[in-house]
SESEMAR-935652 format. One record per atom (N, C-alpha, C): x, y, z; residue in three letters. Coordinates in steps of 0.1 Angstrom, whole numbers, padded with zeros to 4 digits, always signed. Layout:
<pts>
XYZALA ...
</pts>
This chain:
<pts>
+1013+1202+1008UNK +1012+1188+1013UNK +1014+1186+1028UNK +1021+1195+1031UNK +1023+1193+1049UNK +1013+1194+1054UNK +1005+1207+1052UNK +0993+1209+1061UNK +0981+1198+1053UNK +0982+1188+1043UNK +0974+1180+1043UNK +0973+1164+1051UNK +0989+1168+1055UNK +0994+1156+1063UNK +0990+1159+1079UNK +0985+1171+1081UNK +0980+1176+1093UNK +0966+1175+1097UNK +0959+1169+1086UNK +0946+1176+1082UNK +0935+1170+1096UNK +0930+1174+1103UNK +0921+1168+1116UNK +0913+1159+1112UNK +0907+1155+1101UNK +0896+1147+1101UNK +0911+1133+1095UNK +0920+1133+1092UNK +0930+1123+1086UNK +0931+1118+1101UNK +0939+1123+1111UNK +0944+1116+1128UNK +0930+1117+1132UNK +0921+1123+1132UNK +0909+1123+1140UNK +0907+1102+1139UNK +0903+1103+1123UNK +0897+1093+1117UNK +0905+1080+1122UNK +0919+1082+1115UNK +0928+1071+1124UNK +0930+1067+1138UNK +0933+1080+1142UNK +0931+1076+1162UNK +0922+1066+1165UNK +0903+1071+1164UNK +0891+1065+1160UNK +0894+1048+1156UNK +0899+1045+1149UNK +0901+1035+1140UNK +0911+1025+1146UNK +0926+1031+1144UNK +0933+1023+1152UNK +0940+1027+1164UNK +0937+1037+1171UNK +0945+1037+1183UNK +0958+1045+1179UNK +0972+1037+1175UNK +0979+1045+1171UNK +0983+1040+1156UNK +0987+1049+1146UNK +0990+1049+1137UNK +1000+1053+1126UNK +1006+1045+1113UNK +1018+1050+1107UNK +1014+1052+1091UNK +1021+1063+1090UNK +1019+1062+1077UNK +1024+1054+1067UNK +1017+1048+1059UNK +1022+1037+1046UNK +1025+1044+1032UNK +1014+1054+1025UNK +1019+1055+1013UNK +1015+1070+1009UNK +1018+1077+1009UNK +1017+1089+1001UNK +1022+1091+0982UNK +1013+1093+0977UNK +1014+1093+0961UNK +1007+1103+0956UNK +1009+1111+0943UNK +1000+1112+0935UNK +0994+1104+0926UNK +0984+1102+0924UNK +0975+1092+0917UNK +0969+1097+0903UNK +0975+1097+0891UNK +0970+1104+0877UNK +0963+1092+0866UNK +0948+1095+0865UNK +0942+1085+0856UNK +0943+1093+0844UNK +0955+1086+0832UNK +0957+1095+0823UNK +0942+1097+0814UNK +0940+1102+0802UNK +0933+1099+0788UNK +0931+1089+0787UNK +0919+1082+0776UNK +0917+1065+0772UNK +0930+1067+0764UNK +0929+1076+0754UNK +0942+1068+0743UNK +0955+1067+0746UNK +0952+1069+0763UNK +0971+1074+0768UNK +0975+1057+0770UNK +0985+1047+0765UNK +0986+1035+0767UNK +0986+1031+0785UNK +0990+1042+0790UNK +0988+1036+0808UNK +0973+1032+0810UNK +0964+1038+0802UNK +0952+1030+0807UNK +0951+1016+0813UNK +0957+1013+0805UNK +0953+0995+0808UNK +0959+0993+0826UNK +0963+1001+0830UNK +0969+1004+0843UNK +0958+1004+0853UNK +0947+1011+0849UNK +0942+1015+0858UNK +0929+1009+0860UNK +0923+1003+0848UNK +0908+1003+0850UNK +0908+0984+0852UNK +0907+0981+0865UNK +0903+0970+0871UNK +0898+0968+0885UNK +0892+0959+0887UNK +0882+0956+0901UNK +0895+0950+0910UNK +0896+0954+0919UNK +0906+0949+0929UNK +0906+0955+0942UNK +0909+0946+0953UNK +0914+0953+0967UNK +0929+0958+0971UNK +0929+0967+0978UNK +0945+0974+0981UNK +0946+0966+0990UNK +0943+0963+1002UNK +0947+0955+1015UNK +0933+0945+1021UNK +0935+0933+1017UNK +0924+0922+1020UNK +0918+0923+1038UNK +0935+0925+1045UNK +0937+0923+1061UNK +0926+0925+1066UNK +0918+0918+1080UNK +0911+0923+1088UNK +0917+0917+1103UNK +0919+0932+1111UNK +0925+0926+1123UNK +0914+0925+1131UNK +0918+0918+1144UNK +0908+0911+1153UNK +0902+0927+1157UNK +0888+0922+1161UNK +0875+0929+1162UNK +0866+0937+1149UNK +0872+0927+1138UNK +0870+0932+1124UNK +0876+0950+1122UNK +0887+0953+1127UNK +0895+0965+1126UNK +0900+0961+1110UNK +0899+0975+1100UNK +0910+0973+1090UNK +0924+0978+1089UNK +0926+0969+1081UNK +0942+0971+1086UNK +0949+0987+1080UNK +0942+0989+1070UNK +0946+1004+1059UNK +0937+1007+1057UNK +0936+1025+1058UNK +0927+1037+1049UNK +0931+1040+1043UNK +0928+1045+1031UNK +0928+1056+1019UNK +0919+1070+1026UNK +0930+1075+1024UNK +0926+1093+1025UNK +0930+1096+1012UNK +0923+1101+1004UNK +0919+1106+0987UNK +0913+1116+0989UNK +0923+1127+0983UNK +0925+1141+0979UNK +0925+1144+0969UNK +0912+1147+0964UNK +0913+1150+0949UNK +0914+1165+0947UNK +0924+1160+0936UNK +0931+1176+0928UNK +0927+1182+0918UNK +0916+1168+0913UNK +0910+1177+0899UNK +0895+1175+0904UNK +0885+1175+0900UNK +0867+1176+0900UNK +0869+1157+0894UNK +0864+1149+0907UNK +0862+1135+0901UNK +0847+1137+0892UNK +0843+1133+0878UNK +0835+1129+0872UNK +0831+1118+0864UNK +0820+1116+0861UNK +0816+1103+0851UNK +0828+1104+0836UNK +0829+1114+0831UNK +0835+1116+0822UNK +0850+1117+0822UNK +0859+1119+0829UNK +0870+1116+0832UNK +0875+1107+0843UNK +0870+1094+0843UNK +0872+1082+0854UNK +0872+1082+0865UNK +0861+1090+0874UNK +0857+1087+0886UNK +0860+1078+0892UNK +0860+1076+0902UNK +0867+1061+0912UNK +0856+1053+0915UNK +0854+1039+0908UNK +0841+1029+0911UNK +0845+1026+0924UNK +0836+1025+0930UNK +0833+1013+0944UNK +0822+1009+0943UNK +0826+1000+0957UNK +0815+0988+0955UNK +0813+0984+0974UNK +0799+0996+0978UNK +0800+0995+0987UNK +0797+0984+0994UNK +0804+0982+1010UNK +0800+0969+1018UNK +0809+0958+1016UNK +0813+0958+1004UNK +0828+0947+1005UNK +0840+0948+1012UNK +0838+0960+1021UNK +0852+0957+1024UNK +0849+0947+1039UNK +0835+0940+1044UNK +0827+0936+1050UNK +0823+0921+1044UNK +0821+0919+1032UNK +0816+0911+1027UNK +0831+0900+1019UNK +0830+0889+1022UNK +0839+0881+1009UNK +0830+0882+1001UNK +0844+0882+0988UNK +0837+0883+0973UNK +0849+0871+0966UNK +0856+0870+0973UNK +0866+0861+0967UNK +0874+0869+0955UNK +0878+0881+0956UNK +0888+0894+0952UNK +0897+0900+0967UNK +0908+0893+0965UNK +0918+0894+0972UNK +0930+0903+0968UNK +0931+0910+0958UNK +0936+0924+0953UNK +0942+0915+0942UNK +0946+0905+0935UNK +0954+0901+0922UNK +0952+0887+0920UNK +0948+0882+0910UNK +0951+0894+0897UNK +0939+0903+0897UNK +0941+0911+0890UNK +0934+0927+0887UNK +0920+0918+0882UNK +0911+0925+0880UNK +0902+0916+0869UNK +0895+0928+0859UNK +0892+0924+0845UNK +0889+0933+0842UNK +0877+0946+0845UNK +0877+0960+0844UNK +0865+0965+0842UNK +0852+0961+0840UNK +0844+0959+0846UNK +0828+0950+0837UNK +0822+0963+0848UNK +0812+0966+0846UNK +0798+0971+0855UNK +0793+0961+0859UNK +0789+0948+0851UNK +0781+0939+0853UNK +0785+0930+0864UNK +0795+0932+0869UNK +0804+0920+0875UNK +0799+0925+0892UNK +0797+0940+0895UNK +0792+0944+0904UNK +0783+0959+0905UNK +0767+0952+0903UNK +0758+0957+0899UNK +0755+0968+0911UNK +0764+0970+0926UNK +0759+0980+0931UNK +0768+0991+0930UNK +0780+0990+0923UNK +0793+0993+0921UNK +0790+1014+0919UNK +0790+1022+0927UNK +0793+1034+0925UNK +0798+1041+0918UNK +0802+1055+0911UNK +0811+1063+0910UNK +0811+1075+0921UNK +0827+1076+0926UNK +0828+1087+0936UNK +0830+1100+0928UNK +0818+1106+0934UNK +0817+1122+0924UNK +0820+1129+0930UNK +0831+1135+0933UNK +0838+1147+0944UNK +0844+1158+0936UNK +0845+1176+0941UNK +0848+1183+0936UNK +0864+1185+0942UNK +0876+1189+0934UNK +0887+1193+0940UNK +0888+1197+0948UNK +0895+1197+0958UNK +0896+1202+0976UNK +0888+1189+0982UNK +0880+1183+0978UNK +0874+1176+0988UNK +0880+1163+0990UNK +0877+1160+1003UNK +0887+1145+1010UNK +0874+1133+1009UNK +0878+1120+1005UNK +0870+1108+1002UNK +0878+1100+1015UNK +0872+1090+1023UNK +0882+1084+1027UNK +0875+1068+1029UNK +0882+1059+1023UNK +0881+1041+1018UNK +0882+1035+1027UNK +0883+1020+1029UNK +0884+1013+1037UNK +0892+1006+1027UNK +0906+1003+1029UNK +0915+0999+1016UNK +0909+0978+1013UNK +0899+0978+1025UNK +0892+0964+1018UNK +0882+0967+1009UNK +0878+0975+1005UNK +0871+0981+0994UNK +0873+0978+0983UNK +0866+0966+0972UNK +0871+0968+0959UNK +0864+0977+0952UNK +0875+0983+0943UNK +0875+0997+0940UNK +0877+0997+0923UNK +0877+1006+0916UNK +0886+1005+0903UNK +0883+1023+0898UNK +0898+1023+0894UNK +0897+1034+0884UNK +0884+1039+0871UNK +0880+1047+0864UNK +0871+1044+0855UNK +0874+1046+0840UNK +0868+1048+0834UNK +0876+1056+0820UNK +0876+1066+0817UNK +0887+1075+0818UNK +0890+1088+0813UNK +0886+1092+0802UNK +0875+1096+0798UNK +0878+1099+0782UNK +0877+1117+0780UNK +0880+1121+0793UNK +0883+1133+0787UNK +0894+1139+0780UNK +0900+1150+0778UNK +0914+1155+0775UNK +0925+1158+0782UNK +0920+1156+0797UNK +0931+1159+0805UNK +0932+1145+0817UNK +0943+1146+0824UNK +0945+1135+0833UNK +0934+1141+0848UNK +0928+1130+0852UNK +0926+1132+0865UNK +0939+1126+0878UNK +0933+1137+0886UNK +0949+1131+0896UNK +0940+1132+0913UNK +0949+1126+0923UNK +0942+1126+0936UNK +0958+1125+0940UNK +0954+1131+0957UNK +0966+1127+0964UNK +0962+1114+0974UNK +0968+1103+0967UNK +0968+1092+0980UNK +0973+1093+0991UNK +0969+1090+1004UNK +0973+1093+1018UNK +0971+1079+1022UNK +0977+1068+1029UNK +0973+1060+1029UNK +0980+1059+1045UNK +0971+1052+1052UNK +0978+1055+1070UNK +0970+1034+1073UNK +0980+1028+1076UNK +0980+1018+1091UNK +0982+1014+1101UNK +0975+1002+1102UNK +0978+0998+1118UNK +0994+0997+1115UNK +1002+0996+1132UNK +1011+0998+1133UNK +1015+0980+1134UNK +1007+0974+1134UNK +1005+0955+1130UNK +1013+0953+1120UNK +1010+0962+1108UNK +1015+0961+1093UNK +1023+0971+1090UNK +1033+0973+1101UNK +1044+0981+1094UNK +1056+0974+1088UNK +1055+0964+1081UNK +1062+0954+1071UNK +1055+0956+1057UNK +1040+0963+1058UNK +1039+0967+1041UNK +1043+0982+1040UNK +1050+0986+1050UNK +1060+1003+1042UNK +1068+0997+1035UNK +1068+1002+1021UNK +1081+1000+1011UNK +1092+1014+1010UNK +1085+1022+1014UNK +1092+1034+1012UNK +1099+1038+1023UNK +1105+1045+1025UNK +1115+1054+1043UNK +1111+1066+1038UNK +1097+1068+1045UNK +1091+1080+1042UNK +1098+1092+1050UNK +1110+1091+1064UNK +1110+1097+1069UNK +1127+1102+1062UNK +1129+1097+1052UNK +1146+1102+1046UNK +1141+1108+1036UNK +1125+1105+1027UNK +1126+1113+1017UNK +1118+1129+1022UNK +1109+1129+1033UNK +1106+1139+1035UNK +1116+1150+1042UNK +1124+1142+1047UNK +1141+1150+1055UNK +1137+1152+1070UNK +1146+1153+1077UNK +1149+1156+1089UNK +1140+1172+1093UNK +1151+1181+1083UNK +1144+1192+1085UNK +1132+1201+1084UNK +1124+1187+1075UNK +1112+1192+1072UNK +1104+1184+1080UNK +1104+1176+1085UNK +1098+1169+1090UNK +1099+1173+1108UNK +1115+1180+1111UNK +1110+1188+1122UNK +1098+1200+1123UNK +1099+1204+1112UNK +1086+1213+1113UNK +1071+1213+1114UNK +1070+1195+1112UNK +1057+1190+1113UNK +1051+1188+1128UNK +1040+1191+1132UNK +1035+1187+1143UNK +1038+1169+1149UNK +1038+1170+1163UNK +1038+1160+1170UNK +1029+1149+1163UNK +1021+1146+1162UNK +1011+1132+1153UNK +1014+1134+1142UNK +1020+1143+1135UNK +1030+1141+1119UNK +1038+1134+1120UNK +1047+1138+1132UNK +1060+1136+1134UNK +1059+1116+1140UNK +1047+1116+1146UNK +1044+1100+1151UNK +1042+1087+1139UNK +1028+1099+1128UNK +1027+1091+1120UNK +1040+1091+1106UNK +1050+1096+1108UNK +1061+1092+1104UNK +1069+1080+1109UNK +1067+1074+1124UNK +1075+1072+1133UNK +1083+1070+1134UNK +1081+1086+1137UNK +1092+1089+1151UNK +1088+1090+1166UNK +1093+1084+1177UNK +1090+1087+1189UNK +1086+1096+1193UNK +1076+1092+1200UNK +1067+1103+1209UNK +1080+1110+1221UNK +1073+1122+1224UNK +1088+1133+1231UNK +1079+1127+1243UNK +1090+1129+1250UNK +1086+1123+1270UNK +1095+1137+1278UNK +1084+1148+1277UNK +1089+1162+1285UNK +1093+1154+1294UNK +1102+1166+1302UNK +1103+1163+1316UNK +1102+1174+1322UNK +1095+1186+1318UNK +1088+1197+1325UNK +1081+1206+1315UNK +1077+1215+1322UNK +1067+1228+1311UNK +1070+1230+1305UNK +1088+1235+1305UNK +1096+1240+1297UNK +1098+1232+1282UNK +1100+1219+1288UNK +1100+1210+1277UNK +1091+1208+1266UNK +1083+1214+1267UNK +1069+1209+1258UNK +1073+1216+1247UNK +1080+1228+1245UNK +1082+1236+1232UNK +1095+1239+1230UNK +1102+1228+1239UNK +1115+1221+1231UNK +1116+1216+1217UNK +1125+1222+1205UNK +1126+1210+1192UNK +1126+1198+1189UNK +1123+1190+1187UNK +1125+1179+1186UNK +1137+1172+1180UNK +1148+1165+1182UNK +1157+1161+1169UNK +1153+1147+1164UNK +1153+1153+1155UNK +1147+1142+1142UNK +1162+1132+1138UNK +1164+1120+1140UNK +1175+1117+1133UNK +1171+1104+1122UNK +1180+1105+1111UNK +1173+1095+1098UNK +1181+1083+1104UNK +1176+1076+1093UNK +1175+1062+1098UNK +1187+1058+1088UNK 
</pts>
């Protein structure tokens, strides 16, 4: 997970996007079985983050790391490209149900494990139906403007620890935030950093 929290095209993309940035949500993401009762969890049309900041900037990405082979047959992730551009009057809740019909240009993301998808969290999106025998899973990565650091629910920087989190590179260590280091010579630059929790 570290070196995915490292990954160049994740800060490339963000830098690009917002200038500077923090991390909001790291999860794993598992669309069980149909007969597993969490289904009903999963399969609806909805947006993660409506926000659009000034210059039409969004406020949140999805970095989606999928862990298993996304397919038609074990619930692929619908989208529905250009909405996250367009009102549709889907403001993320209530959920609405599953329909195809409800948005006729609506995709499935067909990616093989290892490979990275990345969203515009104004995107409405929906889970699909599993009906294979196994769960599909992704790793959510989810990075914003630093406008919206009132939607972190989590203290990403106590559960990943001090000590591990010294080990991460400088733009890890930011998009955690933590303060950027201000050398004050050559020597300094491969100085430790001390990480202290909050």
């Amino acid at each position: 997970p570290l070196q995915l929290l490292d990954h160049p095209l994740v800060h490339n993309t963000a830098r690009m996007t917002f200038g500077e940035y923090l991390l909001n949500d790291l999860t794993v993401f598992s669309v069980p079985p149909a007969e597993d009762k969490m289904l009903a969890c999963t399969t609806s049309w909805h947006r993660d983050c409506p926000t659009t900041l000034p210059d039409g900037v969004p406020a949140h990405l999805w970095f989606l790391f999928a862990l298993d082979n996304f397919r038609s047959d074990n619930g692929a992730t619908w989208v529905v490209p250009g909405t996250h551009i367009h009102d549709t009057g889907i403001l993320g809740a209530p959920w609405q149900p599953l329909d195809s019909s409800a948005f006729p240009g609506a995709v499935q993301l067909l990616i093989d494990a290892g490979d990275l998808a990345i969203m515009d969290a104004r995107t409405i999106h929906s889970s699909g139906t599993n009906r294979s025998a196994r769960a599909r899973r992704m790793l959510n990565l989810g990075i914003i403007h630093p406008t919206m650091r009132s939607r972190i629910r989590a203290d990403h920087r106590s559960i990943i620890g001090s000590e591990i989190l010294q080990r991460c590179t400088e733009r890890v260590q930011r998009m955690f935030g933590v303060p950027p280091r201000e050398p004050t010579g050559e020597a300094a630059c491969s100085d430790p950093v001390s990480i202290e929790e909050d």
